[in-house]
C-alpha positions as CSV (number, residue, x, y, z in Angstrom):
1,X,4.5,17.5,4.3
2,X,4.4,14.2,3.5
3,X,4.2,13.6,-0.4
4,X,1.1,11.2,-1.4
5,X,2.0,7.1,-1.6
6,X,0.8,5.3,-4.7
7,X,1.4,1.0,-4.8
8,X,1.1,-1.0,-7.5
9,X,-1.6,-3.6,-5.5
10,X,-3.1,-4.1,-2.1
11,X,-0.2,-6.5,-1.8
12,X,2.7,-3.7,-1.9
13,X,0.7,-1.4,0.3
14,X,0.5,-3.9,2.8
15,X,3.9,-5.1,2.6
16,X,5.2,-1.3,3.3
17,X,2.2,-0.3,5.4
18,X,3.6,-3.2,7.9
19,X,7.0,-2.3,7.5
20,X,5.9,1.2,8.9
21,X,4.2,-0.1,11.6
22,X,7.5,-2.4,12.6
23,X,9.7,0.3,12.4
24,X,7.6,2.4,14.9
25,X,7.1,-0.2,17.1
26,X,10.9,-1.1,17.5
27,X,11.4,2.7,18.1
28,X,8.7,2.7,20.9
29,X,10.7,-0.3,22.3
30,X,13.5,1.4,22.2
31,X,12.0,4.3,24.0
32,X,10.0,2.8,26.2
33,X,10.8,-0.7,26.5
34,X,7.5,-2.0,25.3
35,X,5.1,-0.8,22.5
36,X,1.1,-1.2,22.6
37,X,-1.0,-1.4,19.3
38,X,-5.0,-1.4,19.2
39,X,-5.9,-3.6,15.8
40,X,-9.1,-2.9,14.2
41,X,-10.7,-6.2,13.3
42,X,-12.3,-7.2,9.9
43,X,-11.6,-8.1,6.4
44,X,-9.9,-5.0,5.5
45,X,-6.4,-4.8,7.7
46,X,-5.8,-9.1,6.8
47,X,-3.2,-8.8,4.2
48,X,-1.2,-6.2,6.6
49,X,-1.7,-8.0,9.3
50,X,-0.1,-11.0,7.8
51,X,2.7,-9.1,7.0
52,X,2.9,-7.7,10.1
53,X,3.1,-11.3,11.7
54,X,5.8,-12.5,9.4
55,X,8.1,-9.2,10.5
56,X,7.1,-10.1,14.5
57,X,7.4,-14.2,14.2
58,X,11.7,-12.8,12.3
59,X,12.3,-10.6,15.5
60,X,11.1,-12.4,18.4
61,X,12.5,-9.9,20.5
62,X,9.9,-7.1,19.2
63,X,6.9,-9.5,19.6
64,X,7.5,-9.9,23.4
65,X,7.6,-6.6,24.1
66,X,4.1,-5.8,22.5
67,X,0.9,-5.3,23.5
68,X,-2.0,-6.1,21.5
69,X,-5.3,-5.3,21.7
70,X,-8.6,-5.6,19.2
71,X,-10.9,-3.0,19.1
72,X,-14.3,-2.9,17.2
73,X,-14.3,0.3,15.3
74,X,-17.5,0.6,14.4
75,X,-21.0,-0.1,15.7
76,X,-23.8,-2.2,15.1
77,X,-26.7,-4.3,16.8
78,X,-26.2,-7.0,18.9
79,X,-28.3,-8.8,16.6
80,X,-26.2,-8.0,13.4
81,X,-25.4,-10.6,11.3
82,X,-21.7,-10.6,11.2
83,X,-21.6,-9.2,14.5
C-alpha cells in the first residue's frame, strides 16, 4: 500500500502530481502507441496542468501521441453563473 504524500505547497504537488501523470502516459505510449486523458476543467487542476504542458511542449514526441479531452465533472444549471 501506498504510503501517504505530504508537499511543502500546491506548487510541489503539482510539479510531482504532473510528473506522475507524464510518466504514465509515456508508458501507455509505449504500450499502446498512443495515450488518452479526460481533464476536468476549473480553477483547481491550473497549476498541474501548467506543469503538465511544460513536460509535453520538452517531449514533442509524447504530445502527438495524446488524446485530450475536457470533461465537466460536475453539474449545474444551464443558467449558472460560471457555467
Amino acid at each position: 500500500m501506498e504510503k501517504l504524500k505530504v508537499y511543502k505547497d500546491s506548487d510541489q504537488l503539482a510539479r510531482e502530481a504532473a510528473r506522475i501523470l507524464f510518466s504514465h502516459l509515456k508508458r501507455s505510449i509505449s504500450r499502446r502507441g498512443k495515450a488518452t486523458i479526460v481533464l476536468a476543467g476549473g480553477s483547481s487542476p491550473r497549476g498541474f496542468y501548467r506543469e503538465l504542458a511544460l513536460m509535453l511542449q520538452r517531449n514533442q514526441e509524447v504530445l502527438t501521441r495524446c488524446f485530450f479531452f475536457i470533461c465537466v465533472d460536475r453539474w449545474v444549471p444551464a443558467v449558472y453563473p460560471s457555467s
